[in-house]
C-alpha positions in Angstrom: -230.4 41.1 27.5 -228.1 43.7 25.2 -224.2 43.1 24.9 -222.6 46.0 25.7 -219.5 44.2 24.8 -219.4 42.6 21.3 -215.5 41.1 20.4 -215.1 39.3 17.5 -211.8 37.5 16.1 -209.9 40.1 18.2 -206.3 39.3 17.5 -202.9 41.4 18.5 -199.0 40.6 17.4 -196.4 42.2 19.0 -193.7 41.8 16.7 -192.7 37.9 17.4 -194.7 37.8 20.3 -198.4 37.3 20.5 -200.7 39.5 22.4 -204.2 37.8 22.0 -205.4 35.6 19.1 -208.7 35.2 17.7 -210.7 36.4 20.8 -214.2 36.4 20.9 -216.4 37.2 23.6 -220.0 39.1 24.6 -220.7 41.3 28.1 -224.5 41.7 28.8 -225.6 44.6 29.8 -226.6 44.8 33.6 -223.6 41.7 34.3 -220.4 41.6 36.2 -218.0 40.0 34.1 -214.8 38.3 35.2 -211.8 38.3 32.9 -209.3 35.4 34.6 -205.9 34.8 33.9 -202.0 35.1 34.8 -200.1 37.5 34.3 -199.0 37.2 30.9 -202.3 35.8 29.3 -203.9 38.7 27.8 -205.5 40.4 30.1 -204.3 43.8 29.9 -203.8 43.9 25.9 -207.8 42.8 25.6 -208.6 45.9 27.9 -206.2 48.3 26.1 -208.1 47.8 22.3 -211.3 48.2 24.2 -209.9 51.5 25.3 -208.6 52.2 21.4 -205.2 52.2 23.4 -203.7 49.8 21.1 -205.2 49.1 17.8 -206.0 45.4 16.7 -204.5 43.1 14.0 -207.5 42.1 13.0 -211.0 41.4 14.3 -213.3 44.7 15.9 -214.6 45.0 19.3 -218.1 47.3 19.5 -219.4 48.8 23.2 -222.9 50.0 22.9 -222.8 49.4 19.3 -219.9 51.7 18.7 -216.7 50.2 17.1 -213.9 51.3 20.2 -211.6 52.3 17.4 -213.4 54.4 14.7 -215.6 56.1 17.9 -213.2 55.6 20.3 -214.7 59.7 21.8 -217.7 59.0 22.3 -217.0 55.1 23.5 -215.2 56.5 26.3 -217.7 58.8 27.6 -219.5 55.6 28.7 -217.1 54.3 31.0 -215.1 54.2 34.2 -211.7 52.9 33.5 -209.2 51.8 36.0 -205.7 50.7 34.4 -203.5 48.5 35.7 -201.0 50.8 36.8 -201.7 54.7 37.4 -199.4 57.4 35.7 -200.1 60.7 37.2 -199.1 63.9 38.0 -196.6 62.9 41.3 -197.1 66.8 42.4 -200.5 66.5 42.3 -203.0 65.8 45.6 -205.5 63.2 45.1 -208.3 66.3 45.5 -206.7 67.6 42.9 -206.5 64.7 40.5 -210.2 63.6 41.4 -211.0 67.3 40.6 -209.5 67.2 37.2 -210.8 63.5 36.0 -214.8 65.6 37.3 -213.6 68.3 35.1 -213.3 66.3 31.9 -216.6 64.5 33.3 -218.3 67.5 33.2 -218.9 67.3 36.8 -219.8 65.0 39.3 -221.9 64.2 42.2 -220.0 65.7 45.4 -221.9 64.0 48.1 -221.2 60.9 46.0 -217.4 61.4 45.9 -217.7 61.9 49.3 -219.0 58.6 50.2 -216.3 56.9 47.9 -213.9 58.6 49.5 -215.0 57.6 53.3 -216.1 53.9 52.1 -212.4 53.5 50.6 -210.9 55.8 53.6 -208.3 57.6 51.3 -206.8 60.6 52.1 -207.1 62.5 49.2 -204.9 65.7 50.6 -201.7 63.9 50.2 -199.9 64.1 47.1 -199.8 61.6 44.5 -196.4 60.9 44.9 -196.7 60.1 48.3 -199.3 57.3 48.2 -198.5 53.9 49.2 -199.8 51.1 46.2 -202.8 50.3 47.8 -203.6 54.1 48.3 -203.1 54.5 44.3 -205.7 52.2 43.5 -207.7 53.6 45.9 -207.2 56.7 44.1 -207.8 54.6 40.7 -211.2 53.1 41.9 -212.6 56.3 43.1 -212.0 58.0 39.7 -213.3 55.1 37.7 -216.9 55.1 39.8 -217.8 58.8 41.2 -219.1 59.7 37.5 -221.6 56.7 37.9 -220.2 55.7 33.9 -222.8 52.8 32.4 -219.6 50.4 31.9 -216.8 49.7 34.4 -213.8 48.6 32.6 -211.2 47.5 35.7 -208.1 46.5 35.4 -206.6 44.5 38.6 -208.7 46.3 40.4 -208.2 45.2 44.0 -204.5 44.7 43.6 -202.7 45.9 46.9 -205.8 46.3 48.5 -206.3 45.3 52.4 -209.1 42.7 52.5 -211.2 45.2 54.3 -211.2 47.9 51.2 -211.5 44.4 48.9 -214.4 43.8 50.8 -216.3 47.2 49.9 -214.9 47.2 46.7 -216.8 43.8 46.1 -219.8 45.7 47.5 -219.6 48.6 45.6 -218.8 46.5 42.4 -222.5 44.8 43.2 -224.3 47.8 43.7 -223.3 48.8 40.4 -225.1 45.7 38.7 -228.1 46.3 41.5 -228.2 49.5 39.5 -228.3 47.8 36.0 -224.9 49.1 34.9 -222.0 47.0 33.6 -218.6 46.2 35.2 -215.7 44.4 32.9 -213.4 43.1 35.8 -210.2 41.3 34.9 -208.5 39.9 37.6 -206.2 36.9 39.0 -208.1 36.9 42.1 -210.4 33.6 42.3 -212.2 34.9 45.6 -213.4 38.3 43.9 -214.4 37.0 40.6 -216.2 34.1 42.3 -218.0 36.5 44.5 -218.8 39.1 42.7 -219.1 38.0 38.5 -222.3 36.5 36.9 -219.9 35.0 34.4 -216.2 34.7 33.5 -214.0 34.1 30.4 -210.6 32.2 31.3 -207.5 33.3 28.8 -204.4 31.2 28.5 -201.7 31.8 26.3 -203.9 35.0 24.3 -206.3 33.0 23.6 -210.4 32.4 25.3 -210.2 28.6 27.1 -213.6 28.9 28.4 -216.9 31.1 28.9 -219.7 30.4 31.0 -221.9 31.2 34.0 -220.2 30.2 37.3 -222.5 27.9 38.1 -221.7 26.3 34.4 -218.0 26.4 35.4 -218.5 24.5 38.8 -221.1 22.3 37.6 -221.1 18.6 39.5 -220.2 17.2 35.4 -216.4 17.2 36.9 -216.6 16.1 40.4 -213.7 14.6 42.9 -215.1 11.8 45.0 -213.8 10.3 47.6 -214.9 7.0 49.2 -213.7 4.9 52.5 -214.4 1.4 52.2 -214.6 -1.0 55.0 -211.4 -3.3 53.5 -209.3 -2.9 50.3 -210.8 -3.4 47.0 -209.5 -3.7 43.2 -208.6 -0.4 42.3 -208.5 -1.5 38.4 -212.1 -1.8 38.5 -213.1 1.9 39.1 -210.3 3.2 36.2 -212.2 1.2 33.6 -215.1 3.0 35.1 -217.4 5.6 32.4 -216.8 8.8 32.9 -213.7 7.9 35.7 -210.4 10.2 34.6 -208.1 9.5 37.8 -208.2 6.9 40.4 -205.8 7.3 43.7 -205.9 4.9 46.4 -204.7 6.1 49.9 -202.4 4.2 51.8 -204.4 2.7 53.8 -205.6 0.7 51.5 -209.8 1.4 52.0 -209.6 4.9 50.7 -209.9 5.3 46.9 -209.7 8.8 45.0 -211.8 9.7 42.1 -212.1 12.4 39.3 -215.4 11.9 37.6 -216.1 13.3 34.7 -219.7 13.6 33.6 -222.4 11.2 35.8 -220.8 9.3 38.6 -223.0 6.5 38.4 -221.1 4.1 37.5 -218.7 4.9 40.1 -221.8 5.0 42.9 -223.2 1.6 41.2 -219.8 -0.3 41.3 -218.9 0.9 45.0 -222.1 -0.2 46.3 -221.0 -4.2 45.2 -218.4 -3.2 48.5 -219.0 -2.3 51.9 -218.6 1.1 52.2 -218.0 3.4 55.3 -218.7 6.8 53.6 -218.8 8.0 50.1 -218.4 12.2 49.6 -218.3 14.5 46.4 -216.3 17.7 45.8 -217.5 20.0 44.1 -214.8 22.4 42.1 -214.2 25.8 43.3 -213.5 28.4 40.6 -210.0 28.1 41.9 -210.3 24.0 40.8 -211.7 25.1 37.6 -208.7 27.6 36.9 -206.0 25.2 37.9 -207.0 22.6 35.4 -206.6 24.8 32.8 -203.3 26.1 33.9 -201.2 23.3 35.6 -201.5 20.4 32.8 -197.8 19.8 31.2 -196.6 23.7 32.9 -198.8 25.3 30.6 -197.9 28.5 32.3 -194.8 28.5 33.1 -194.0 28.2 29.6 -197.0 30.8 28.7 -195.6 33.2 30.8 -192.3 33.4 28.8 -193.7 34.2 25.2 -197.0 36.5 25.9 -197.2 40.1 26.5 -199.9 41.2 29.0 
C-alpha cells in the first residue's frame, strides 16, 4: 500500500505550552484511520499543520507526496475537511453555504448532495445561524464528502450527533474506504473508531503512545481472567506467576482476578493444581486499551492542564 500521510518528527510549541512533540505517523492509502485522545492531547493541532493552518516547529508532514506547507494549494484540493468547530457566515442558508464550498470545488455532483442531504436529514433552507450543534456538523459532514475528495481529514466528526445520524455517518465513512479513498478521523469516541478504523494512533500529552491495527491493540497478549474455584486458595502463588501484573481476590474467597500479560499459561497450569468451577478470559475493548494509557497516576487530569488541543 501508499501512505497518503507521511509525518515525521512533527513537533509544535505554543509559547510555554506544548502542542505536539516529535510525532510520527503513516495513513495508507485506501484505510480509515483513528486518531484517539482527550481533549487536550493533540488532536486538533496535528490536524491544523496538515491543513498548513499552523506551521510546525520542526519536523514536515507530506499527503500524496506533497509537503502540506510548501504546497499547501494544491494539498488541499485533495481533501474533505471537517474542523472541529464551523465558522460561517450566520446569514447564510445551509443551500447557500453548500453552494459556495461546490463553487470553490469546481462543482459537484447534485444528485449526490442530494442523497447526503436526505441520509443526514438536514434542512439546508434554514440559516446558519439558526442550526442547533448537531445540525452544524451535519452541515460540516456534508461539505467535507459531496466533492467525493481522495482524503477525508475529520475533525470530531460525530460530535452532537443523534446515534441515528452516527450511525450513517459510520456507514458513509465505510463506503468511502469500499471506494478506495482515505478518511483521517480523530475522535474521543471508542465505539466509532472501533467500528469503523483499520488502525488507530493513541496521543497523550502531544505525544504518539501507540500505533497499530485494532486487532494489534486488543490482541489476547493483555488479557483479564477471571477464575471461580471450588474453595479458597493462596493468592501469593498466582502474583509470583510469569506474565501475572494484578491479582484480586473477591470476597468470597474462591474467586481470584487476573491481569495477564503475555501467555497465560502459567496462570491456566497453576490453577489446574485446584479444583476449579470455571475459568473465563476478557478480552480488552478499545475502550480497555485507551484507559490504561490514560488512568495510571491521573495522567490526564494533569495532561489536560498544560496541552493545547
Amino acid at each position: 500500500m501508499t501512505a497518503i500521510i507521511e509525518v515525521e518528527s512533527l513537533t509544535k510549541r505554543y509559547g510555554s505550552k506544548r502542542g505536539i512533540s516529535d510525532v510520527s505517523f503513516q495513513v495508507q492509502e485506501g484505510e480509515v484511520f483513528g486518531f484517539l485522545g482527550p481533549n487536550g492531547a493533540g488532536k486538533t493541532t496535528t490536524i491544523r499543520l496538515l491543513m498548513a493552518l499552523l506551521r510546525a516547529n520542526s519536523g514536515q508532514a507530506r499527503i500524496a507526496g506533497l509537503d502540506v506547507w510548501r504546497q499547501s494549494v494544491e494539498v488541499k484540493r485533495l481533501i474533505g475537511y471537517l474542523p472541529g468547530e464551523l465558522a460561517l457566515d450566520p446569514n447564510l442558508t445551509g443551500r447557500q453555504i453548500l453552494e459556495y464550498f461546490g463553487h470553490l470545488r469546481g462543482g459537484v455532483d447534485q444528485v449526490y448532495l442530494k442523497q447526503l442531504i436526505a441520509r443526514l436529514d438536514f434542512d439546508p433552507s434554514r440559516k446558519f445561524r439558526q442550526y442547533s450543534s448537531g445540525n452544524k456538523r451535519k452541515l460540516g459532514i456534508i461539505q467535507a464528502f459531496m466533492h467525493r475528495p481522495r482524503l477525508l481529514i475529520l475533525d470530531e466528526p460525530t460530535s452532537g450527533l443523534d446515534p441515528l445520524n452516527q450511525q450513517e455517518f459510520d456507514r458513509m465513512v465505510l463506503e468511502v474506504r469500499d471506494d478506495g479513498r482515505t478518511v483521517f478521523l480523530s475522535s474521543h469516541i471508542l465505539t466509532e473508531v472501533e467500528q469503523t478504523c483499520n488502525r488507530v494512533a493513541i496521543i497523550r500529552g502531544g505525544q504518539l503512545a501507540r500505533v497499530g491495527l485494532i486487532e494489534e491493540l486488543k490482541d489476547i497478549k493483555h488479557q483479564e481472567m477471571t477464575i471461580v474455584f471450588a474453595s479458597a486458595v493462596p493468592v501469593e502463588v498466582f502474583k509470583g506467576l510469569e506474565g501475572v501484573e494484578q491479582v484480586e481476590a473477591l470476597a468470597d474467597g474462591r474467586t481470584l482476578r487476573i491481569a495477564v500479560q503475555g501467555q497465560a499459561d502459567a496462570v491456566i497450569k497453576e490453577a489446574a493444581r485446584y479444583s476449579v468451577v470455571s475459568l473465563s478470559s476478557h478480552e480488552p475493548s478499545l475502550e480497555d486499551i485507551f484507559m490504561r494509557y490514560y488512568e495510571s497516576d491521573g495522567v490526564a487530569a494533569r495532561e489536560a492542564s498544560h496541552v493545547v488541543h
